[in-house]
C-alpha positions in Angstrom: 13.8 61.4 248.0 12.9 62.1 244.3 14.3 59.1 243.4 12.3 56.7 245.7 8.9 59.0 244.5 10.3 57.8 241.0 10.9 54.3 241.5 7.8 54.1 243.3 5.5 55.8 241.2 7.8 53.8 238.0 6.2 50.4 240.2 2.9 51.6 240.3 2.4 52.7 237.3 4.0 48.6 236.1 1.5 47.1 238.0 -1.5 49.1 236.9 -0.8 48.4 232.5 -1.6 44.6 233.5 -4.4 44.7 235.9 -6.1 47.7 233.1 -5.8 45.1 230.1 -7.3 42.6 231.7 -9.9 44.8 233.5 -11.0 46.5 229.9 -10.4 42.6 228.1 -8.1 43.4 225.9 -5.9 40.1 226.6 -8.2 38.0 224.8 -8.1 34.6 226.8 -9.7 32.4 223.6 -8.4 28.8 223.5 -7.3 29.6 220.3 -5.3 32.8 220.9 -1.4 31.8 220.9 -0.4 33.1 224.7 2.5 35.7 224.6 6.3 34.8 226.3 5.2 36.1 229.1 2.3 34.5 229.8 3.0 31.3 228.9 6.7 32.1 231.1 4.4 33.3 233.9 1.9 30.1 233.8 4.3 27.9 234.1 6.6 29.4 236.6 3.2 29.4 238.4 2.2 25.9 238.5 6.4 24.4 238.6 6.5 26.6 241.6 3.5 25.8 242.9 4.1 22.0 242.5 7.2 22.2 243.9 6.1 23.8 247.2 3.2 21.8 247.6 3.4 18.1 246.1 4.5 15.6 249.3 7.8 14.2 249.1 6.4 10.1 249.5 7.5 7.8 246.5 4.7 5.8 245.3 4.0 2.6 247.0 3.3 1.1 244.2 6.6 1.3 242.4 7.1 -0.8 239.4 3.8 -3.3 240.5 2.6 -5.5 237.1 -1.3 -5.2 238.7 -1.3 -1.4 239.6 0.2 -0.9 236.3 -2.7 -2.5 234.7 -5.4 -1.0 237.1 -3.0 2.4 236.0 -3.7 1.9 232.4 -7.7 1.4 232.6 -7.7 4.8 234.8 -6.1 6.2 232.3 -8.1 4.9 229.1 -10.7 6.3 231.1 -10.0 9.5 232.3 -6.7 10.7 230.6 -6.0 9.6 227.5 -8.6 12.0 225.7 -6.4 14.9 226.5 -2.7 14.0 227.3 -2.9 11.0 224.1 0.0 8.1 224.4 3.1 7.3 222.7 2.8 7.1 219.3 -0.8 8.3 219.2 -2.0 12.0 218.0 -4.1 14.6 220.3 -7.6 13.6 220.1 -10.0 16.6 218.9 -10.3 17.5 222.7 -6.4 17.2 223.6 -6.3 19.0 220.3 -7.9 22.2 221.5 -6.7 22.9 225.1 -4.6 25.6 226.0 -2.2 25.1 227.2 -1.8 21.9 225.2 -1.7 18.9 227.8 2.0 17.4 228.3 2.8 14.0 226.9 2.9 12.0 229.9 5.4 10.1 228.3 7.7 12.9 228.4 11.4 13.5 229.7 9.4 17.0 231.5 6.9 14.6 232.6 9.3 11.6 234.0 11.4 13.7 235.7 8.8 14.7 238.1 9.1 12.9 241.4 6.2 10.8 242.3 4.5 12.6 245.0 4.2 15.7 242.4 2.8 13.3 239.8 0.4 12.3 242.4 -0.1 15.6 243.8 -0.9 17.0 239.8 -3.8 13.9 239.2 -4.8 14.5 243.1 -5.9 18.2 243.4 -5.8 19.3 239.6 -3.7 22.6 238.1 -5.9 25.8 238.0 -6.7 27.0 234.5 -5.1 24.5 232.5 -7.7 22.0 232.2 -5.9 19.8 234.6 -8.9 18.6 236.7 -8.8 17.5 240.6 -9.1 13.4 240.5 -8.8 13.5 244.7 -12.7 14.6 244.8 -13.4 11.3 242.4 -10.6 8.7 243.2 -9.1 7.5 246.7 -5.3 7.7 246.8 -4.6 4.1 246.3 -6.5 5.1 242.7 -4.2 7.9 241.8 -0.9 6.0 242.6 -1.7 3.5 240.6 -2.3 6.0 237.8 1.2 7.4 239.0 2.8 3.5 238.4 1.1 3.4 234.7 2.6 7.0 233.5 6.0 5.7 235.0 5.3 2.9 232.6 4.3 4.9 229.4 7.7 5.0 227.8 7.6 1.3 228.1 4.9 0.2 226.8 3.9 -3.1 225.0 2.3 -3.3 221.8 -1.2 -4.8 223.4 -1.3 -1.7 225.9 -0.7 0.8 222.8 -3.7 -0.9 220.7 -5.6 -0.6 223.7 -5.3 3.0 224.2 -5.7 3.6 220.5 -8.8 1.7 220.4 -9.9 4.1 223.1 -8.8 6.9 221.3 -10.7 5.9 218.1 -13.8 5.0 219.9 -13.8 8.3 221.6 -13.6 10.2 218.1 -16.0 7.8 216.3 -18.4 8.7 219.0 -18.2 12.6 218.9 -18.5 12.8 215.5 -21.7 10.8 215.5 -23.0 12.3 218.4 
Protein backbone atom coordinates (compact mmCIF):
# COMPACT_ATOMS: atom_id res chain seq x y z
CA UNK A 1 0.00 0.00 0.00
CA UNK A 2 2.98 2.38 0.75
CA UNK A 3 4.27 1.72 -2.44
CA UNK A 4 1.21 2.65 -4.59
CA UNK A 5 0.84 6.01 -2.03
CA UNK A 6 4.62 6.42 -3.39
CA UNK A 7 4.20 5.91 -6.97
CA UNK A 8 1.25 7.89 -6.83
CA UNK A 9 2.17 10.80 -5.01
CA UNK A 10 6.01 10.31 -7.22
CA UNK A 11 3.14 10.97 -10.42
CA UNK A 12 1.71 13.84 -8.93
CA UNK A 13 4.24 15.53 -7.84
CA UNK A 14 5.81 14.89 -12.05
CA UNK A 15 2.96 16.35 -13.38
CA UNK A 16 2.66 19.39 -11.11
CA UNK A 17 6.87 20.77 -11.90
CA UNK A 18 5.55 21.31 -15.63
CA UNK A 19 2.16 22.78 -15.22
CA UNK A 20 3.99 25.31 -12.20
CA UNK A 21 6.71 26.49 -14.83
CA UNK A 22 4.58 27.35 -17.18
CA UNK A 23 1.88 28.74 -14.77
CA UNK A 24 4.64 31.20 -12.96
CA UNK A 25 6.38 31.73 -16.94
CA UNK A 26 9.43 30.54 -16.37
CA UNK A 27 9.63 28.55 -19.75
CA UNK A 28 10.14 31.58 -21.74
CA UNK A 29 8.23 30.84 -25.14
CA UNK A 30 10.33 33.79 -27.21
CA UNK A 31 10.84 32.97 -30.91
CA UNK A 32 14.17 33.29 -30.23
CA UNK A 33 14.73 31.00 -27.20
CA UNK A 34 16.41 27.61 -28.48
CA UNK A 35 13.44 24.89 -27.25
CA UNK A 36 14.87 22.23 -24.90
CA UNK A 37 15.02 18.16 -26.11
CA UNK A 38 12.10 17.74 -24.66
CA UNK A 39 10.15 20.14 -26.00
CA UNK A 40 11.12 20.13 -29.25
CA UNK A 41 10.80 15.85 -28.74
CA UNK A 42 7.26 16.57 -27.35
CA UNK A 43 6.13 19.08 -30.35
CA UNK A 44 6.86 16.95 -32.74
CA UNK A 45 5.68 13.69 -31.43
CA UNK A 46 2.55 15.95 -31.17
CA UNK A 47 1.95 17.04 -34.50
CA UNK A 48 3.63 13.33 -36.34
CA UNK A 49 1.04 11.83 -34.18
CA UNK A 50 -1.47 13.99 -34.71
CA UNK A 51 -1.07 13.86 -38.59
CA UNK A 52 -0.93 10.40 -38.60
CA UNK A 53 -4.25 9.88 -36.93
CA UNK A 54 -6.04 12.41 -38.59
CA UNK A 55 -4.75 13.15 -42.35
CA UNK A 56 -7.24 10.95 -44.95
CA UNK A 57 -5.60 8.17 -46.54
CA UNK A 58 -6.79 9.53 -50.56
CA UNK A 59 -3.74 10.08 -52.98
CA UNK A 60 -3.96 13.23 -54.69
CA UNK A 61 -5.95 13.35 -57.84
CA UNK A 62 -3.80 15.33 -59.25
CA UNK A 63 -0.74 13.14 -59.43
CA UNK A 64 2.13 14.16 -61.58
CA UNK A 65 -0.47 16.75 -63.75
CA UNK A 66 1.98 19.49 -65.85
CA UNK A 67 -1.18 22.27 -65.28
CA UNK A 68 -1.79 21.65 -61.39
CA UNK A 69 1.88 21.72 -61.05
CA UNK A 70 1.95 25.07 -62.45
CA UNK A 71 -1.32 26.32 -60.70
CA UNK A 72 0.82 24.44 -57.52
CA UNK A 73 3.76 26.69 -58.04
CA UNK A 74 1.78 30.21 -58.18
CA UNK A 75 -0.04 28.97 -54.77
CA UNK A 76 3.01 28.56 -53.49
CA UNK A 77 4.92 31.94 -54.65
CA UNK A 78 2.07 33.19 -53.03
CA UNK A 79 1.44 31.86 -49.89
CA UNK A 80 4.38 29.54 -49.01
CA UNK A 81 7.52 30.35 -50.20
CA UNK A 82 8.04 33.37 -47.54
CA UNK A 83 8.36 30.83 -44.83
CA UNK A 84 9.30 27.22 -46.10
CA UNK A 85 11.95 29.01 -49.09
CA UNK A 86 12.80 26.42 -52.20
CA UNK A 87 15.64 24.50 -53.29
CA UNK A 88 18.61 26.36 -53.45
CA UNK A 89 17.16 29.44 -51.96
CA UNK A 90 17.87 30.84 -48.19
CA UNK A 91 14.98 31.48 -45.45
CA UNK A 92 13.53 34.82 -46.09
CA UNK A 93 13.69 37.27 -42.90
CA UNK A 94 10.26 35.78 -41.98
CA UNK A 95 11.08 31.88 -42.59
CA UNK A 96 14.15 33.18 -40.79
CA UNK A 97 12.56 33.86 -37.50
CA UNK A 98 9.84 31.15 -36.88
CA UNK A 99 10.17 28.62 -34.32
CA UNK A 100 10.05 26.06 -35.09
CA UNK A 101 11.88 26.75 -38.29
CA UNK A 102 9.52 25.73 -41.25
CA UNK A 103 10.59 22.26 -43.02
CA UNK A 104 12.08 22.44 -46.52
CA UNK A 105 9.30 21.13 -48.53
CA UNK A 106 11.76 19.73 -50.65
CA UNK A 107 12.87 17.48 -48.04
CA UNK A 108 13.30 13.60 -47.75
CA UNK A 109 10.95 14.26 -44.10
CA UNK A 110 8.81 16.23 -46.18
CA UNK A 111 8.50 13.67 -49.42
CA UNK A 112 7.90 10.86 -47.49
CA UNK A 113 4.67 12.08 -46.26
CA UNK A 114 1.81 10.48 -48.05
CA UNK A 115 -0.39 12.85 -49.91
CA UNK A 116 -3.46 13.04 -47.91
CA UNK A 117 -1.13 14.21 -44.85
CA UNK A 118 0.43 16.82 -47.15
CA UNK A 119 -2.93 17.86 -47.91
CA UNK A 120 -4.32 17.46 -44.54
CA UNK A 121 -1.03 19.83 -43.16
CA UNK A 122 -1.83 22.93 -46.02
CA UNK A 123 -5.77 22.05 -45.28
CA UNK A 124 -6.36 22.64 -41.53
CA UNK A 125 -2.89 24.15 -40.43
CA UNK A 126 -0.43 22.71 -37.30
CA UNK A 127 -1.18 24.54 -33.98
CA UNK A 128 1.64 26.64 -32.76
CA UNK A 129 4.00 26.35 -35.34
CA UNK A 130 3.07 28.95 -37.69
CA UNK A 131 1.58 26.46 -39.93
CA UNK A 132 -1.67 28.27 -40.94
CA UNK A 133 -5.17 26.59 -41.98
CA UNK A 134 -5.38 27.11 -46.08
CA UNK A 135 -9.07 24.98 -45.91
CA UNK A 136 -10.81 28.33 -44.55
CA UNK A 137 -9.11 30.29 -47.73
CA UNK A 138 -8.66 27.69 -50.61
CA UNK A 139 -11.17 24.83 -51.89
CA UNK A 140 -9.60 21.36 -52.04
CA UNK A 141 -8.96 21.21 -55.60
CA UNK A 142 -6.59 24.44 -54.52
CA UNK A 143 -4.64 22.56 -51.97
CA UNK A 144 -4.01 19.43 -54.03
CA UNK A 145 -2.66 21.24 -56.56
CA UNK A 146 -0.32 22.80 -54.03
CA UNK A 147 0.21 19.01 -52.86
CA UNK A 148 1.32 18.11 -56.89
CA UNK A 149 3.82 21.29 -56.90
CA UNK A 150 5.72 20.22 -53.43
CA UNK A 151 5.86 16.58 -54.96
CA UNK A 152 7.57 18.45 -57.73
CA UNK A 153 10.05 20.65 -55.66
CA UNK A 154 13.03 18.30 -55.87
CA UNK A 155 12.61 18.52 -59.57
CA UNK A 156 12.46 21.64 -60.43
CA UNK A 157 13.49 23.51 -63.63
CA UNK A 158 15.68 26.40 -63.76
CA UNK A 159 12.66 28.88 -64.97
CA UNK A 160 10.44 27.66 -61.87
CA UNK A 161 13.64 28.33 -59.40
CA UNK A 162 14.13 32.03 -60.87
CA UNK A 163 10.61 32.44 -60.42
CA UNK A 164 10.43 31.66 -56.89
CA UNK A 165 13.62 33.60 -56.20
CA UNK A 166 12.24 36.59 -57.88
CA UNK A 167 9.52 36.20 -55.38
CA UNK A 168 11.67 35.81 -52.65
CA UNK A 169 13.69 38.98 -53.52
CA UNK A 170 10.64 41.01 -54.22
CA UNK A 171 9.22 40.08 -50.87
CA UNK A 172 12.59 41.32 -49.02
CA UNK A 173 13.00 44.38 -51.27
CA UNK A 174 9.59 45.29 -50.09
CA UNK A 175 9.91 44.89 -46.26
CA UNK A 176 12.89 46.68 -46.04
CA UNK A 177 11.35 49.62 -47.78
CA UNK A 178 8.23 49.40 -46.18
Amino acid sequence: MKFIFGVIIGLLIAAAIPLILIYTGSVNMAATEIPSVLERKMGTMAWENSVAQHAPSTSNPMHNDASAISSGLDHYKENCVVCHSAPGMDYSEIGKGMNPKPPRLDSRGTQHMTDGQLFWVIKTGIRMTGMPAFGPTHEDDEIWKIVSFIRHLPNLTAEEKAVLQKTNEEEEEHHHHS
